[in-house]
C-alpha positions in Angstrom: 5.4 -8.9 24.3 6.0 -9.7 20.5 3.5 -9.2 17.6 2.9 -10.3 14.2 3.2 -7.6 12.0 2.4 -7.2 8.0 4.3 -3.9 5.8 1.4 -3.9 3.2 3.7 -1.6 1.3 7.5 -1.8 0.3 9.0 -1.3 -2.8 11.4 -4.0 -2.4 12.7 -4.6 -6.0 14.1 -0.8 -5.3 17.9 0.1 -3.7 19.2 -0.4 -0.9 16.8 -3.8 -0.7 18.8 -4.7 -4.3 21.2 -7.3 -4.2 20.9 -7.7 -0.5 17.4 -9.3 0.0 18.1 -12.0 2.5 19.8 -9.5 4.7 16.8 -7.0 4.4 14.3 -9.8 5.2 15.7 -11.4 8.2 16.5 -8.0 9.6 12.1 -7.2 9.1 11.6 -10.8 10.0 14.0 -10.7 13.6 11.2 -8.1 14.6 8.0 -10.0 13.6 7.5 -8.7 10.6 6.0 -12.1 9.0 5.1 -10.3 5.6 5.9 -7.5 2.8 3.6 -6.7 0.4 5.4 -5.5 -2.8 3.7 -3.6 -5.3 5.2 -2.9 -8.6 4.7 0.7 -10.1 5.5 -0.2 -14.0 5.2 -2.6 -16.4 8.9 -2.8 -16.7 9.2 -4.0 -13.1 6.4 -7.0 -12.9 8.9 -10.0 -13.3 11.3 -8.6 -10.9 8.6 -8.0 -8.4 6.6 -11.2 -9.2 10.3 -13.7 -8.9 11.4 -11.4 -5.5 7.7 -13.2 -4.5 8.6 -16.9 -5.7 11.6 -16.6 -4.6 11.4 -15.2 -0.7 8.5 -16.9 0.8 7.8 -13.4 3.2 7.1 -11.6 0.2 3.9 -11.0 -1.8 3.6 -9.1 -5.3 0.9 -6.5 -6.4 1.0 -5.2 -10.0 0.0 -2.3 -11.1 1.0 1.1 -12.8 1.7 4.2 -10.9 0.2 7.5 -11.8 3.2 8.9 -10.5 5.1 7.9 -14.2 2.0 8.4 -16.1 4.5 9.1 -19.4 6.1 4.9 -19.1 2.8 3.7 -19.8 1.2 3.1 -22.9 -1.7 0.5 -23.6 1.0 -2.1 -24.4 1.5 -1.6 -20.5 -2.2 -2.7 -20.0 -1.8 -5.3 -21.9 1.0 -6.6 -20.0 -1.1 -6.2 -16.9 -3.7 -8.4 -17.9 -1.2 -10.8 -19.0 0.5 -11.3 -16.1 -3.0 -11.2 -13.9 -4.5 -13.6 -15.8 -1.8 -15.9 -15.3 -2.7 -15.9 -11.6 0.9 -16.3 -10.2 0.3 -17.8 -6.9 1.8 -14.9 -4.8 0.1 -12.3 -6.5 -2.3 -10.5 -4.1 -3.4 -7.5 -5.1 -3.5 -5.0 -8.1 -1.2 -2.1 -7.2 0.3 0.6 -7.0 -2.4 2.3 -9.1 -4.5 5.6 -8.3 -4.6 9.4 -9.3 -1.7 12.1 -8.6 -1.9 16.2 -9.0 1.5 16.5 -7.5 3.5 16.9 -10.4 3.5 20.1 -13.0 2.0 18.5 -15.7 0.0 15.2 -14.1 -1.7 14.4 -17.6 -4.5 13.7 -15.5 -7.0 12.8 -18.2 -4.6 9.7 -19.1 -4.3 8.9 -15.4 -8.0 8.7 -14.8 -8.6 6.3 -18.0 -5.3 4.3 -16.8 -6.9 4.3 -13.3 -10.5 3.0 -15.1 -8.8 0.0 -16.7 -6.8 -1.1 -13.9 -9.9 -0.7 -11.8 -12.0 -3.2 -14.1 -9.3 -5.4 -14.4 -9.0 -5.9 -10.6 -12.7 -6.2 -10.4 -12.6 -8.6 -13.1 -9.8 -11.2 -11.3 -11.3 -10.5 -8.2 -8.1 -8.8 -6.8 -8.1 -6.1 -4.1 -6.6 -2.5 -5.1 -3.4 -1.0 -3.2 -4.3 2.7 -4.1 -1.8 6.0 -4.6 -3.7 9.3 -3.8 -2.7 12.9 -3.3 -4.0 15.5 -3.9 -6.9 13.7 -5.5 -9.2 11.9 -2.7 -13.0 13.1 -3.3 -12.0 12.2 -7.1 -10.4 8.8 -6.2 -13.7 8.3 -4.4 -16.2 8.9 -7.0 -14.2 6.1 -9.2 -14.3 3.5 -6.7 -17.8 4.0 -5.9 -18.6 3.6 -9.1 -16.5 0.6 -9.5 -18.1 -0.9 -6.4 -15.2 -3.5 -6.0 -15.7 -7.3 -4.7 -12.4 -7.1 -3.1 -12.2 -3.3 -2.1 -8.3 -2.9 -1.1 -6.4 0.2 0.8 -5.6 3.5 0.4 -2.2 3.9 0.7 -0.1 6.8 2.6 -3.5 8.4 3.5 -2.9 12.2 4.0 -6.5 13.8 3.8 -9.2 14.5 6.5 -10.9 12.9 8.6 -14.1 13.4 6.4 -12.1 11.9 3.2 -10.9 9.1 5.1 -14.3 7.8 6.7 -15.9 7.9 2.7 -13.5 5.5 1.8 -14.2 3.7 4.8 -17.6 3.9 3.9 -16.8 2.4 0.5 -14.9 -0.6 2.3 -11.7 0.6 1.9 -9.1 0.0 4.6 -6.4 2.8 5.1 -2.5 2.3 5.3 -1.0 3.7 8.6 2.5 4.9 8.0 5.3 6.7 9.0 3.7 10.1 8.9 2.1 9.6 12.4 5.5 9.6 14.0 6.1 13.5 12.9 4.4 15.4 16.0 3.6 18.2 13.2 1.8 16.1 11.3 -1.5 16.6 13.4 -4.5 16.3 10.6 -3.2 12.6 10.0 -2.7 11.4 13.6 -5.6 12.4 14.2 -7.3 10.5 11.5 -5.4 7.3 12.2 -6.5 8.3 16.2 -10.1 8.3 14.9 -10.8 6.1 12.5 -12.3 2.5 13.3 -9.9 -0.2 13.9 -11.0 -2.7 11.6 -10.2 -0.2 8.9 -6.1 0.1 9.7 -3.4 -1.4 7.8 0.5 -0.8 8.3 2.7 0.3 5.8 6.0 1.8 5.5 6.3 2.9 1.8 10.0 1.9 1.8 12.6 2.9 0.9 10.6 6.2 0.4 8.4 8.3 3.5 11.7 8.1 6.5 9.8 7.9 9.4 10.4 11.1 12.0 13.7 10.9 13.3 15.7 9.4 10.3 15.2 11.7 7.8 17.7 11.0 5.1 17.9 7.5 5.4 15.9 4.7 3.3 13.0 3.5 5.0 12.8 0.2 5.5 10.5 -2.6 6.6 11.2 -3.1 10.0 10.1 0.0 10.8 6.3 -0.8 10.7 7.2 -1.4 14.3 7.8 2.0 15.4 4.5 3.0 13.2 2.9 0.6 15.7 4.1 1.5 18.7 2.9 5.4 17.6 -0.4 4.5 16.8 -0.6 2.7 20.0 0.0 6.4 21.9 -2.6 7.8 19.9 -5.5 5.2 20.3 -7.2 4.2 23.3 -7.4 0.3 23.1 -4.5 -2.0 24.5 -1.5 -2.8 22.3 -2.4 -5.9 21.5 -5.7 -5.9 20.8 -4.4 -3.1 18.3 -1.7 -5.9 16.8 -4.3 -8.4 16.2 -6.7 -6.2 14.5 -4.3 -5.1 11.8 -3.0 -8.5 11.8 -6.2 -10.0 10.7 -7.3 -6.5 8.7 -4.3 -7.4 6.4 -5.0 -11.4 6.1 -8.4 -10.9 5.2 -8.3 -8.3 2.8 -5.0 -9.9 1.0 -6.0 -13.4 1.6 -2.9 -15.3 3.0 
């Protein structure tokens, strides 16, 4: 049997989907992959991200900057942000990537948290959902959405916590994106969490060209694989395949709106 299937998370204006997008959609689109959700991580990327959207009618932008290269943005960035959303470019569905990172050595987290604030009232203030980056930072990520208290909630991406974490931001009305970390046997905390959670709170997302899925390590991710993220979560939860496909199916179309 064949589903429908939405990646709610592809960096598509990255290599290898450069210069070979038609090839890169109809491959994702020969396996019923209907939609990619493209979020932008920088200001310097929003007009690539928002023509791949006019241009390819599978794709969909989100805009937003990424704590991740907290040093490229400056208020000017902002600025361009709420430019660009307050232009309401037809394909534009979300506000994203944005969120809160203690990866790196020197995270300039102070900046990240005020950068997270703005973006935060901005989506709230177009009535956009959020596509959120955490790690590392989950209770904190928490305490700012619930005091943002979103119209439009949105998903927390590459979801990596506990099951505790994960059922707050459920709590909050946040969906969370299912990707290919479930397909690495090791990975037990967050198979279990994606085993556990409710099903109206799932998304899929493959976080390409980044996060290979278990089994081809070393090679870009790419869209069509939100198929072999289904078929895992499908082995670890106890309701029938296609009542699975259906649910985040319609998850994704409600919370995006198309």
């Amino acid at each position: 049997m064949s589903y429908r299937f939405i990646d709610t998370h592809c960096h598509f204006d990255f290599p290898p989907f450069t210069g070979d997008e038609s090839a890169s959609i109809q491959g994702a689109t020969d396996v019923g992959v209907q939609s990619i959700i493209v979020p932008a991580t920088q200001a310097a990327n929003f007009s690539r991200v928002l023509a791949l959207a006019e241009n390819y009618p599978p794709l969909f932008a989100a805009l937003g900057l990424h704590p991740i290269v907290i040093e490229q943005h400056s208020d000017d960035c902002l600025e361009q942000l709420q430019q660009a959303l307050d232009k309401r470019p037809q394909k534009l569905v979300a506000v994203g990537e944005i969120g809160l990172d203690l990866y790196r050595d020197d995270p300039q987290f102070d900046k990240q948290e005020r950068l997270l604030e703005a973006q935060l009232k901005l989506a709230k203030r177009y009535e956009l959902p959020v596509i959120l980056h955490s790690r590392r930072t989950h209770d904190k990520l928490a305490m700012h959405l619930k005091r943002h208290a979103l119209p439009r909630t949105g998903v927390v991406h590459g979801f990596s916590g506990s099951v505790q974490q994960a059922e707050r931001f459920v709590q909050l009305g946040y969906k969370i994106g299912v990707g290919g970390t479930i397909t690495y046997p090791r990975a037990s905390k967050t198979r279990e969490v994606m085993a556990q959670l409710p099903l109206d709170s799932l998304l899929l997302e493959t976080d390409a060209p980044d996060m290979p899925l278990n089994g081809f390590q070393g090679q870009p991710n790419r869209p069509e694989q939100v198929v072999r993220v289904f078929d895992v979560l499908c082995e670890l939860r106890p309701e029938p395949a296609d009542v699975i496909a259906d649910a985040l199916y319609r998850n994704t179309t409600a919370l995006f709106d198309f």
